[in-house]
C-alpha positions in Angstrom: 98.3 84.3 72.7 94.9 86.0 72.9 93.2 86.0 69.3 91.7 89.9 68.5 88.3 88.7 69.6 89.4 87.3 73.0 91.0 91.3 73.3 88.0 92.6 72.2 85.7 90.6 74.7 88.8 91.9 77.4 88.2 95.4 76.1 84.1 95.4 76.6 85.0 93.9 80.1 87.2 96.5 81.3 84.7 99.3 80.2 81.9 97.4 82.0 83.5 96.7 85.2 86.2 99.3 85.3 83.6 102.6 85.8 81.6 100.3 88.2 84.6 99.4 90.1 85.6 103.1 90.6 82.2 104.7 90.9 81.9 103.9 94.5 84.8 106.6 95.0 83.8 109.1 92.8 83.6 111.3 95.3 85.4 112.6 98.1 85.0 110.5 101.5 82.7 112.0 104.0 84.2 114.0 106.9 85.6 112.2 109.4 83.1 112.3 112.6 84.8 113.3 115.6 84.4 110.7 118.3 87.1 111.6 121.3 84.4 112.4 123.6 82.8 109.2 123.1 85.5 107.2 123.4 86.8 109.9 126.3 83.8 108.1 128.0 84.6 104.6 127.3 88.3 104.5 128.3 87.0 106.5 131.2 84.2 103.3 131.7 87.3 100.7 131.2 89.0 102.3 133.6 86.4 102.3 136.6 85.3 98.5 135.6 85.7 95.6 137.8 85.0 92.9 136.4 87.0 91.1 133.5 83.7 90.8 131.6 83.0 94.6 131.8 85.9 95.6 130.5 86.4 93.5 127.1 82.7 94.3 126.7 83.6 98.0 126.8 86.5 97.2 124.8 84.1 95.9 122.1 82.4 99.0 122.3 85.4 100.8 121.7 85.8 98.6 118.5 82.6 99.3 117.5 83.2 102.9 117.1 87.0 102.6 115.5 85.0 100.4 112.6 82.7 102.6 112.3 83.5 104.3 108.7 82.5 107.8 107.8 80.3 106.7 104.9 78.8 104.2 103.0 81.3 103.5 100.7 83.9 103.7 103.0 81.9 101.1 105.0 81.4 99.0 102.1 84.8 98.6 101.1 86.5 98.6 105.1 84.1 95.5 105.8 85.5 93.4 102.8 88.7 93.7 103.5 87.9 92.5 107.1 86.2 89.5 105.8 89.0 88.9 103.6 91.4 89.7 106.3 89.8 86.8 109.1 89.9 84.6 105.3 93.5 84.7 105.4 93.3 86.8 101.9 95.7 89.4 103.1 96.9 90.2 99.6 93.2 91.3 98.6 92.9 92.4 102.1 95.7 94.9 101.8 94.4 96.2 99.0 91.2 96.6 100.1 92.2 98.9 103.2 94.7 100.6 100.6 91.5 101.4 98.4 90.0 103.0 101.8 93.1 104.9 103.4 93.3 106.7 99.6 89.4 107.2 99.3 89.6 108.3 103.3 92.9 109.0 104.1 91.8 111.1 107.3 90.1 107.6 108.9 92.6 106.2 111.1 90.9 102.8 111.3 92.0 102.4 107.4 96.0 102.7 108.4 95.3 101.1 111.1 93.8 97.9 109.5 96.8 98.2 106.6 99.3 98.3 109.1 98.0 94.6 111.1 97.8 93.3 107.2 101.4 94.2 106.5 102.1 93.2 110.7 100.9 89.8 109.5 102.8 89.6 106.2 105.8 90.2 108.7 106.4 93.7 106.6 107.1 95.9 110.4 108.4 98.6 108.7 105.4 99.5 106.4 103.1 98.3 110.0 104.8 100.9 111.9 103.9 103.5 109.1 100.8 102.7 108.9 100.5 102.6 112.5 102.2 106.6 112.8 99.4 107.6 110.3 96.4 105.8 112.7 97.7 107.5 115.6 98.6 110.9 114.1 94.7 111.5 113.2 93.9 109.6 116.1 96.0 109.5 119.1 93.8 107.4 121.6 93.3 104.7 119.5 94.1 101.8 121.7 94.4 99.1 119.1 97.0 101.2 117.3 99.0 101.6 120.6 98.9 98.0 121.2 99.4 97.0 117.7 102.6 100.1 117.6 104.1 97.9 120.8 103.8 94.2 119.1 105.3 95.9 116.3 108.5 97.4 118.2 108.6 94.1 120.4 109.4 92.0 117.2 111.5 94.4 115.7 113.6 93.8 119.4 113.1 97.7 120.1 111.8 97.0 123.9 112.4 100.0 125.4 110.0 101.6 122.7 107.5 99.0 123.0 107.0 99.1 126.9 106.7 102.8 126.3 104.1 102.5 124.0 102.1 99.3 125.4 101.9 101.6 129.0 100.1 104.2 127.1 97.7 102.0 125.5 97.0 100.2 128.6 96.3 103.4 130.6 93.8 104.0 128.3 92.2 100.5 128.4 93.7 98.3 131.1 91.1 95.3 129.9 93.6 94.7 126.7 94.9 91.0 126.3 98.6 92.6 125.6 98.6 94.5 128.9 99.8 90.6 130.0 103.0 91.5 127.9 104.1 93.9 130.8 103.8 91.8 133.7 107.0 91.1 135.5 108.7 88.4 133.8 107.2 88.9 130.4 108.7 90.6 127.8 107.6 94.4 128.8 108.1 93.5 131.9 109.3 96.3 134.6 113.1 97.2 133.2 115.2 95.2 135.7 112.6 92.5 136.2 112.5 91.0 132.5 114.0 87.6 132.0 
């Protein structure tokens, strides 16, 4: 049991920290840049590239725009849960890109990070909603795609993953899934899967 001064020490904390801890969204998220015709440009680079090199450095690039948050504190709070994320910390993680998508709910790369937390945490029905929400504000976005078809390939909805792994492919043909659609594998042609 905690004695009235261990409450009261609780108390001062929770005033201290609490209006620090929410300051950074007092306001509204900044609007959303709009960046389809630079990445109109990139998927058109990807496509025209020859070399295995020059694509997955274009697919960086591509990357480097989809992190790219519309503010600071959007920034701020997308890049910890990416370092929490690659530390395993998906609980913190999750909450993390949850803080973002309500701050910025109109930056797809917010639902798009929740949904590989909860694709992780083996939770593919929350992934696929999450993954909707990416690619309702952002259609093109390739890591969405490919991340929508490893969703519906564990959930054992093929036909609905090939579907969706072919579109994310014909925007960047340099992605490591694009293997998943070879013949034999499990997007393989229909007819020509194991």
């Amino acid at each position: 049991m905690i004695h009235s001064w261990g409450m009261r020490i609780l108390f001062a904390l929770a005033v201290m920290v609490g209006p620090a801890a929410t300051s950074v969204f007092a306001s509204t998220c900044a609007e959303v840049p709009d960046y389809s015709d630079e990445l109109s440009a990139l998927f058109e680079e990807a496509r025209a590239a020859e070399t295995y090199q020059e694509g997955r450095t274009l697919s960086g690039r591509m990357w480097e725009v989809w992190l790219r948050a519309p503010d600071e504190a959007a920034q701020a709070v997308l890049d910890r849960g990416l370092s929490r994320r690659d530390s395993y910390d998906y609980v913190n993680a999750y909450a993390d890109f949850t803080r973002l998508i309500e701050y910025c709910p109109d930056y797809a790369e917010g639902w798009n990070q929740r949904a590989f937390i909860s694709f992780l945490r083996d939770d593919l029905d929350q992934a696929l909603v999450d993954l909707d929400k990416a690619l309702a504000l952002q259609p093109r976005h390739v890591a969405a795609q490919a991340g929508r078809g490893l969703t519906l390939l564990k959930l054992g909805r093929i036909d609905e993953a090939r579907t969706q792994m072919l579109a994310a492919v014909a925007n960047n043909p340099w992605l490591n899934e694009r293997a998943l659609l070879e013949k034999g594998a499990p997007l393989g042609p229909k007819g020509e899967d194991i």
